[in-house]
N, C-alpha and C positions, 0 to 999 in steps of 0.2 A: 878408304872411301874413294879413292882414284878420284877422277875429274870431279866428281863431284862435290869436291870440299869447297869449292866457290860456292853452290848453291845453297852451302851451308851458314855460310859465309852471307849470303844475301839472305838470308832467312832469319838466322838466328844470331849468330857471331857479329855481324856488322858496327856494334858499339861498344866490341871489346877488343883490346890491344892483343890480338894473338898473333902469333908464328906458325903460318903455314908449311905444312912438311908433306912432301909425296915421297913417292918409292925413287929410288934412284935408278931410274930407268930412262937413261937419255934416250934410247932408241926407239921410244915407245911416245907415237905423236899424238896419244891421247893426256900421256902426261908432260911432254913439252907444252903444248896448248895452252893446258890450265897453269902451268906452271908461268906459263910467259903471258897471260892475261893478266893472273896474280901481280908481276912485277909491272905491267902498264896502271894499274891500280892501284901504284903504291904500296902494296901491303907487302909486312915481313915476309921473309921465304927463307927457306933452307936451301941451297944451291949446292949438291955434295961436292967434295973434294974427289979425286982422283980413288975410286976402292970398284972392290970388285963386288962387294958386298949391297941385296938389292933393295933390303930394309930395314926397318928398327930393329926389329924380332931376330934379325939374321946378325946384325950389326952387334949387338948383346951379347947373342950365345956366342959369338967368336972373342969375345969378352975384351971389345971397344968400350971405351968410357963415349958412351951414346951422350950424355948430358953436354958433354965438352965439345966433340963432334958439332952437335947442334948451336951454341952457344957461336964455336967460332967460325960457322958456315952459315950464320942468319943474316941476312940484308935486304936494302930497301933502296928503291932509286937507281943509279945510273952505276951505283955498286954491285947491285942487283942485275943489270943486267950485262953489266962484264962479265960477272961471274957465271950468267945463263951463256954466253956465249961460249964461255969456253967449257964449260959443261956439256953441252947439246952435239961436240964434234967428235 
């Protein structure tokens, strides 16, 4: 859904506890953006760890435990956004 998952996010999701997940594409300033909007809004976020790998579907078939990946790179707050910082460089 690229940027678009905030709108989804204000549309529909808004009153439910989810974890927001983009591609892992720091270089890509459409999904920094939303990603760093996401975390001034408080809301969960997945902030990848260091891979070269650029999404779920990629992350799988290299046969990543995706659940666990996600689980211990999800944050919120000013954990959130250490972790976009040193993401984004």
């Amino acid at each position: 859904m690229g940027s678009d998952l905030l709108r989804v996010h204000d549309n529909i999701l808004y009153s439910y506890d989810a974890t927001y997940i983009w591609d892992n594409e720091p270089r890509n300033k459409a999904v920094r953006d939303a990603l760093e909007e996401a975390i001034h809004r408080g809301l969960s976020v997945v902030v990848w760890p260091k891979l070269d790998i650029k999404d779920l579907n990629d992350m799988s078939q290299a046969g990543l435990n995706v659940l666990a990946l996600v689980q211990n790179n999800t944050f919120r707050g000013l954990q959130a956004e250490l972790e976009f910082t040193r993401w984004k460089r």
